[in-house]
N, C-alpha and C positions, 0 to 999 in steps of 0.2 A: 742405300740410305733410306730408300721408302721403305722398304721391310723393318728396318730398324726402329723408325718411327712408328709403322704401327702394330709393331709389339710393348712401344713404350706406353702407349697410351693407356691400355689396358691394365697396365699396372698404377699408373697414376689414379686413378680410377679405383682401381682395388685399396689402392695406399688410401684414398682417400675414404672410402665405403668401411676400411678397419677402423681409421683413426675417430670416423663417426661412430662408428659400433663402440668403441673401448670409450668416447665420451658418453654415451648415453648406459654405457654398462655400471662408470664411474657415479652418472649422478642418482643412478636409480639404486646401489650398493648405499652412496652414501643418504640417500633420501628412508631407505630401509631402516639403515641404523642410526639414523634419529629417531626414526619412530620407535627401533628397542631403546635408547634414552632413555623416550618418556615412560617406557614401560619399566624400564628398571627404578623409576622413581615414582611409583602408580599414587600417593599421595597430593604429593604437588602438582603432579600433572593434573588429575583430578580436580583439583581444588582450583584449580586456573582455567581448566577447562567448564566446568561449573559457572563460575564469575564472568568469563567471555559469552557463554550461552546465556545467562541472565543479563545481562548488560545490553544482549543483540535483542531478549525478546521485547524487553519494553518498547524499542521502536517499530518491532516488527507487528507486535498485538496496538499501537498505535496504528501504524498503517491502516493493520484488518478493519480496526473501526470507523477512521475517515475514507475507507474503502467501501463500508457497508451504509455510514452515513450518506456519502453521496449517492449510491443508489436510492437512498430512498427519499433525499430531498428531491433529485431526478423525477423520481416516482409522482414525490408531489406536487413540483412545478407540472408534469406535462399532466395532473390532472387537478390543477387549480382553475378553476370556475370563474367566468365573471355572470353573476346573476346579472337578470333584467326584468326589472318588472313592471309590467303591462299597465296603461290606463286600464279604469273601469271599463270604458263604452269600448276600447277595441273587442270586435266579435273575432270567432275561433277564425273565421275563413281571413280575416286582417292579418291575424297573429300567426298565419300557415304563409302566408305571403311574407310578413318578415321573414320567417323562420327561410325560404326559399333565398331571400336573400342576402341574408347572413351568410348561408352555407356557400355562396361562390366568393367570400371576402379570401384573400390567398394568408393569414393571420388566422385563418380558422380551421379547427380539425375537425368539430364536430359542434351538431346544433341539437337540442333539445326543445320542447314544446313539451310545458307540464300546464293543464289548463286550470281552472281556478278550483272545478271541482275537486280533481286531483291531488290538488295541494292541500285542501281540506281535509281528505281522506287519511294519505299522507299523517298530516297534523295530529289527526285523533291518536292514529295510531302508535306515533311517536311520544306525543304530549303524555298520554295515559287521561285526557280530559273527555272521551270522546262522549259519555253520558250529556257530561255539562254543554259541550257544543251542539249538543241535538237542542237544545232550548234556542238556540241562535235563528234569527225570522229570517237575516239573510248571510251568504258568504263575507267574510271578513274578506277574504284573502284574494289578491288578484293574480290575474296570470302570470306566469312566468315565464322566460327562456334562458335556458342555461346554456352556456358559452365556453363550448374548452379550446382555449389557443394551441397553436401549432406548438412546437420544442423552442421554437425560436423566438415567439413572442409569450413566453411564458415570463421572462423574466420580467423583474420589478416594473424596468421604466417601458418595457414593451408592452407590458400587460397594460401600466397605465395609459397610455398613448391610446392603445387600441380601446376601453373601457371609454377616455371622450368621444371618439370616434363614433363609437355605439351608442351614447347616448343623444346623440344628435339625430338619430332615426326617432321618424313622428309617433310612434306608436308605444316605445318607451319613455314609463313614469321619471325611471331611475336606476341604476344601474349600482352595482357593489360590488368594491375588490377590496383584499384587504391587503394592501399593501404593504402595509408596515410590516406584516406580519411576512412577506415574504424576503424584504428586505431585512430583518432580524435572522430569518434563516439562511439568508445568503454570507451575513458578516459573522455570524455564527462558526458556520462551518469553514469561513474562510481563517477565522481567525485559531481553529484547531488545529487545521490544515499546520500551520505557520507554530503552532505549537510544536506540532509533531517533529515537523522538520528543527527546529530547534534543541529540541531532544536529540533526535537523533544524531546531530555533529555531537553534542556533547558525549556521549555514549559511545561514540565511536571514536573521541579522542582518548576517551578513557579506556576503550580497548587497546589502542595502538598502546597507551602507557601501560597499560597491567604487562600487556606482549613483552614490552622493550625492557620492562622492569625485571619479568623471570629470565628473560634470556640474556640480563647482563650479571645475574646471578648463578646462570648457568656457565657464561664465560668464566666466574671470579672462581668457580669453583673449581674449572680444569684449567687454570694460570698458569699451571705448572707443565701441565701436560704442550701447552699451547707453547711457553714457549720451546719446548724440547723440540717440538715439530720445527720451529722457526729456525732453530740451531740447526738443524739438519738440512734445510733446503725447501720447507713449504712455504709454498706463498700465501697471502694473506686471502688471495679467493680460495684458494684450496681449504683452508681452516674454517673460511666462513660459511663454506658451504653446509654444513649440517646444522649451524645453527638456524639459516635460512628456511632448510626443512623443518626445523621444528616449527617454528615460524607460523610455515604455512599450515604443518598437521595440527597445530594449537589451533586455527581459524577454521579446517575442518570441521576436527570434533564440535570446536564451540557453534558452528553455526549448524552442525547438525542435534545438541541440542536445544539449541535456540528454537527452529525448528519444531522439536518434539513439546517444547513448552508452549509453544503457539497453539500449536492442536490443542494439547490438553485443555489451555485457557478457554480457548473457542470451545473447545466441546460441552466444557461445565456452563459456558456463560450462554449458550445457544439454547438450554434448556429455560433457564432463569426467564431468556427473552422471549422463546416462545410460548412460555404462563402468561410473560404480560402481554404479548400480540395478540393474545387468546381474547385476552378480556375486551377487544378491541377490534375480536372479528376481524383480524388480519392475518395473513397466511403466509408473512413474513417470516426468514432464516437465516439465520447469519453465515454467509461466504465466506469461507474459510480461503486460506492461502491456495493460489492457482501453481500449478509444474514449474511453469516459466518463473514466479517470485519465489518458489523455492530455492530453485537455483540461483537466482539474483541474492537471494541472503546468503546461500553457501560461500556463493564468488566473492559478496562484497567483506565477507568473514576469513576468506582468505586471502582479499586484497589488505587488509587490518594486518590480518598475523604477518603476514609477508612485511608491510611497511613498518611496524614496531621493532620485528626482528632486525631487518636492515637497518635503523638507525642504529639500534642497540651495538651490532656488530661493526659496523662500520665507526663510531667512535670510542669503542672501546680493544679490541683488538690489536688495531693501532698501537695502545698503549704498550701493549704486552711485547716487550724485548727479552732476551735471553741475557743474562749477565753473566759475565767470568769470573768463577770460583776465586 
């Protein structure tokens, strides 16, 4: 009785190791020939594969910009400045002692000490006045300390907080942040942000419907065919299955060339930007799509084609009975 058993097992085992092989033989045959389908219909197919890839880039070249935008309002929050500027009568060795003490505040990255001469020099040089400031009997300009906050208190109301702060040391005049301005660039980007993501459901509902739309025109065409299948013994998974592949090969393609029009967009617009960063002595580049959000567009174009197909299939399929002559 024990020999018997454990000859049976190995067979159970085997029965099961087939009946897994012949499913996985089954769905890759029938995932095959959807994709010849599409190729036997290289028009439509095209022309829906086109529409899904355009459809995916607009969100995805959205992304790339509130992607590139936040780096560089990043950029510019952790190097926004709170100037401070110095009484007259504070001497250098005064204004070396604030500077000493500023730099252990834990709100602070980094301390500068520009002294009044400096900032005169400075001045000519930037103004283009510097002839007419040689007539001047004394320095206009007083000293300065420039102020760049940690990542943390860069933002608006930290920035602010810490600029009273600062201004309540004896040896500062007065202090400037310009707030508004970074507050404008915060609601700014947050409010693109909120755009994009808006976009993008829309754009992706209207994938699922282009999806659901060709492949209930794909069913009406083989009506015939479908139900001859049904007459004879196939279930309604069995028949759904290759529409399901196409499904998912339509959300492929289209998000690989979704994909390919991203690049392109970035590549042409990367040049445009770098003219104008040029003029602006910036050595800015626009980041293009990473490995890991490529694939996130592929998946999320195939989680699309799959869900469009599925509704398409699943309420209309249904419908299709076999009727007696």
């Amino acid at each position: 009785m024990q020999d018997s058993e454990h000859f049976a097992r190995p067979s159970n085992k085997l029965g099961f190791s087939a009946r897994f092989a012949g499913w996985v033989i089954r769905h890759v045959q029938q995932g095959v020939g959807s994709l010849g389908d599409l190729w036997r219909t290289p028009f439509t197919s095209v022309m829906t594969i086109l529409v899904l890839g355009i459809s995916l880039t607009l969100p995805a070249t959205l992304h790339l910009f509130v992607k590139n935008a936040k780096t560089v309002t990043e950029q510019w929050n952790s190097a926004s400045e709170i100037t401070l500027f110095l009484k007259f009568s504070v001497s250098d060795k005064s204004a070396q002692q604030l500077v000493q003490r500023l730099s252990l505040y834990p709100d602070i990255a980094s301390v500068k000490y520009v002294s009044a001469e400096q900032a005169l020099a400075e001045f000519k040089v930037l103004s283009g006045f510097g002839d007419a400031l040689e007539y001047l009997d004394n320095n206009p300009l007083p000293a300065t300390v420039l102020v760049t906050p940690t990542q943390r208190a860069s933002q608006a109301e930290a920035a602010g907080d810490l600029l009273l702060k600062l201004e309540q040391e004896r040896e500062v005049e007065q202090g400037k942040l310009d707030l508004e301005w970074l507050t404008r660039l915060q609601a700014m980007a947050e409010l693109i942000e909120d755009i994009v993501i808006g976009l993008a459901l829309l754009l992706c509902l209207s994938v699922v419907l282009i999806i659901g739309n060709t492949i209930r025109l794909a069913i009406l065409n083989q009506k015939d065919a479908i139900a001859i299948m049904k007459l004879v013994g196939a279930t309604d998974a069995f028949i759904q299955r290759p529409f399901l592949y196409a499904g998912i090969w339509y959300g492929i393609l289209g998000g690989l060339v979704a994909c390919l029009c991203v690049y392109v967009l970035g590549t042409y617009l990367s040049y445009a930007l770098e003219n104008l960063t040029h003029l602006y002595h910036s050595n800015f580049k626009l980041e293009g799509l990473t490995s890991s959000e490529i694939l996130l567009l592929i998946l999320s174009a195939i989680i699309l084609g799959f869900s469009g197909s599925y509704i398409s299939v699943r309420k209309h399929i249904k419908t299709i009975e076999p009727t007696a002559d």
